[in-house]
N, C-alpha and C positions, 0 to 999 in steps of 0.2 A: 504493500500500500504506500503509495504519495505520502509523503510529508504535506501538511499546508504550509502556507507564505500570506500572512497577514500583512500588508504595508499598505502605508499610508502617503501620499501622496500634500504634502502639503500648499504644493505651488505658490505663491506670493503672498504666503502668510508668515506671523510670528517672526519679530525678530528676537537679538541674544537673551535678551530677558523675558522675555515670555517665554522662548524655548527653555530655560530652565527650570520656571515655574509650572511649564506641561511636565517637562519629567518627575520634579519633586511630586507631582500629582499620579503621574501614571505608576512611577514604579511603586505607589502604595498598593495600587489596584492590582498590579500585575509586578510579583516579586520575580517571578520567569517566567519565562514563554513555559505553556505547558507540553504534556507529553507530546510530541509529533506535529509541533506549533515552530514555526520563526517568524520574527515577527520584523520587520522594516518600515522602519521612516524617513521619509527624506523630505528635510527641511530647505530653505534655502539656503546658499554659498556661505552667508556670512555666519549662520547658525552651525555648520555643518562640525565646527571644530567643540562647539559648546554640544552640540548632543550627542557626537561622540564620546567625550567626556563622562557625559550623564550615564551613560547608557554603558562602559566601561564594565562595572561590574554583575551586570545584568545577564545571565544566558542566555541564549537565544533572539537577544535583540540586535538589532544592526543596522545598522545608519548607512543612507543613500545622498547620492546627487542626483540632480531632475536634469541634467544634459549635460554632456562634456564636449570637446573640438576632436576630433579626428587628425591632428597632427600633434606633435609634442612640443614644439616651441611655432613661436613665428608673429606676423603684424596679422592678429587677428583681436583687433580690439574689444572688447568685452568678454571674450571666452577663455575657458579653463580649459585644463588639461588634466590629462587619465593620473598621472603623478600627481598634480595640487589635490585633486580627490583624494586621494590615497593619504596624501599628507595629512588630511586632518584625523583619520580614524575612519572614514567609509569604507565601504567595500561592496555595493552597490551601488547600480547608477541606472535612473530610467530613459531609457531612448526613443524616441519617435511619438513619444506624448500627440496625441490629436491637436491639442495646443500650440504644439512647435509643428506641424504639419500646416496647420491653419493658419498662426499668424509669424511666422521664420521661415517658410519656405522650406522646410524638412522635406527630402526626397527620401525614396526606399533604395537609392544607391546614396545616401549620407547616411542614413541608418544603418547599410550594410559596412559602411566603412567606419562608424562610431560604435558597435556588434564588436567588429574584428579589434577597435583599439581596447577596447575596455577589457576584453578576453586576454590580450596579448600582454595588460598589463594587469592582470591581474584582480578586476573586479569584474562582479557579477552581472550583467546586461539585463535586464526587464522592457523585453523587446515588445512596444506595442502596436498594434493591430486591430484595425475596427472600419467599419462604416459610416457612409453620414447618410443621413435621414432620406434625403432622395434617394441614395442607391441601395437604403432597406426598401423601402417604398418600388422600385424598380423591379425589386427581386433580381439584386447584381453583388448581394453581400458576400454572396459563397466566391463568387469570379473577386471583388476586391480584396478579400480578406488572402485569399490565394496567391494572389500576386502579391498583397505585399510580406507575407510570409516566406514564400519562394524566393523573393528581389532580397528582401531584408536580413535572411540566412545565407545567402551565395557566397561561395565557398566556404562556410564554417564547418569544418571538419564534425565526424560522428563523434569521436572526442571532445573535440569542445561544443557540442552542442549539447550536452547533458550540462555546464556550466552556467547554460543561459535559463531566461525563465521566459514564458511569453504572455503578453496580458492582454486578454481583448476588450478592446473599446469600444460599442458599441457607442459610436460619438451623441447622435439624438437621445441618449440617457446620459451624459454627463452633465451636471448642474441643472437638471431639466427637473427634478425629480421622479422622473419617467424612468421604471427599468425596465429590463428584459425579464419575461419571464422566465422560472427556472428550467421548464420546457428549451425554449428557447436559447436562452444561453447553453443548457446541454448542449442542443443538437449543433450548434457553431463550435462548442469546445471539442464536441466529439470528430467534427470537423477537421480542425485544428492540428489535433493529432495523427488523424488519416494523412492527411497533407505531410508532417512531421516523420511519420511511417514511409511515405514514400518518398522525399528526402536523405532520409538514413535507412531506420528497419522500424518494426513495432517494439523490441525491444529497449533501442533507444528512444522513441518516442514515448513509449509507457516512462520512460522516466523525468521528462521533463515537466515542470510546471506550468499548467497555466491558471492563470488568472484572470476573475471576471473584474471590469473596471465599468463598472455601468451605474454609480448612485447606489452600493452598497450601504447597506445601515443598519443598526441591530432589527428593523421592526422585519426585511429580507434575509438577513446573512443566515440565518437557520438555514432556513430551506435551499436557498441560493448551493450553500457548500455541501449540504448531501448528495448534490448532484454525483455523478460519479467521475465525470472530467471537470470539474470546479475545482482547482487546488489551491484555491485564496481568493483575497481580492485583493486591486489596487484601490486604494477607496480615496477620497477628495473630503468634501466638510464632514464626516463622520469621524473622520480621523483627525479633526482640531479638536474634538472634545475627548479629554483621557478618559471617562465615563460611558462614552459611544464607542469609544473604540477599543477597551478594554473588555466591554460586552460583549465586541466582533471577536476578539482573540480568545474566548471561555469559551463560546459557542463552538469554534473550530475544533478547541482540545477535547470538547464533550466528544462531536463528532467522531473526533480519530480513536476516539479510548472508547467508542461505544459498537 
């Protein structure tokens, strides 16, 4: 069985002191990720070194970035690099955000090459993948999500494709309050991994994670992760409250120990 991967997605929220203040909150609530739980947050840049910190002696928690650059140094003004990640304590990093497709001009060949950097240097990828609303509406979500699956994994090796994790975004349910049903999102995760299977094999596919990122919240995340290809979520305002999100991380360990 799957491990889950609970993370949290905080995008342009929380700075240094509130980041600290959510942890002295959460690790009350959650002294460790429970049985068969990890649990990932990723705050922004300048938090990145402060929830590190927090999170230190914590099992099973781990701290992410929400984008990194695709080369190692150079005139690329505002962006980081796989090593500055690494420097503050992360060891995750989300790539291809619907956010950064939308409003940065994110391609599925800068995803494959920010996939290949983060692997090569040693942090974890949460490669995401999703639709928007017209091309659910279309009935063209299995051909997008494909392609960008297929573009967004090219060349990563069957070995380092068990490093990665993949998260689907079904973009018309993020901040919409709109989710995917659990029907649904099954039959796209189940998807996912067919896709994943032919790729590599089933065996390495059976071991990768994916993750639903569609307005997960405790009043869904039940049902959502008994799915049988649900193996977390990436979740957005649910994960600013340590009370909403530490509900989401109990849920999952009920799940796996049940």
């Amino acid at each position: 069985m799957r491990t889950f991967l609970i993370a949290g997605n905080w995008k342009m929220h929380q700075n240094i002191a509130e980041t600290k203040a959510y942890f002295n909150e959460f690790t009350k609530l959650v002294k460790k990720a429970p049985e068969g739980v990890n649990i990932l947050l990723c705050p922004v840049y300048t938090s990145l070194h402060a929830a590190a910190e927090a999170t230190a002696k914590v099992d099973g928690l781990h701290i992410g970035a929400q984008n990194l650059h695709f080369e190692d140094k150079g005139a690329f003004t505002g962006e980081i690099t796989a090593e500055m990640i690494k420097e503050t304590g992360a060891d995750h990093v989300i790539i291809g955000h619907s956010e950064r497709r939308q409003y940065y001009n994110e391609t599925d060949e800068t995803v494959n090459k920010k996939t290949h950097k983060a692997i090569q240097a040693g942090l974890t990828p949460v490669v995401c993948v999703g639709e928007l609303l017209e091309e659910r509406k279309a009935d063209r979500h299995f051909e997008v999500v494909k392609k960008q699956v297929v573009e967004g994994l090219k060349g990563v090796s069957k070995g380092d494709a068990t490093k990665l994790v993949v998260a689907y975004e079904p973009v018309w349910a993020i901040g919409t309050g709109e989710t995917a049903s659990p029907d649904q999102a099954q039959e796209i995760h189940a998807f996912i991994r067919k896709e994943l299977s032919s790729l590599y094999d089933e065996g390495t596919a059976a071991k990768i994670q994916i993750l639903y990122g569609g307005s997960m919240n405790p009043g869904n995340a039940e049902e959502l992760l008994s799915m049988e290809d649900v193996d977390g979520g990436l979740i957005g305002g649910a994960s600013l409250k340590p009370d909403s999100f530490s509900e989401i991380v109990h849920f999952a360990g009920k799940i796996y120990s049940s």
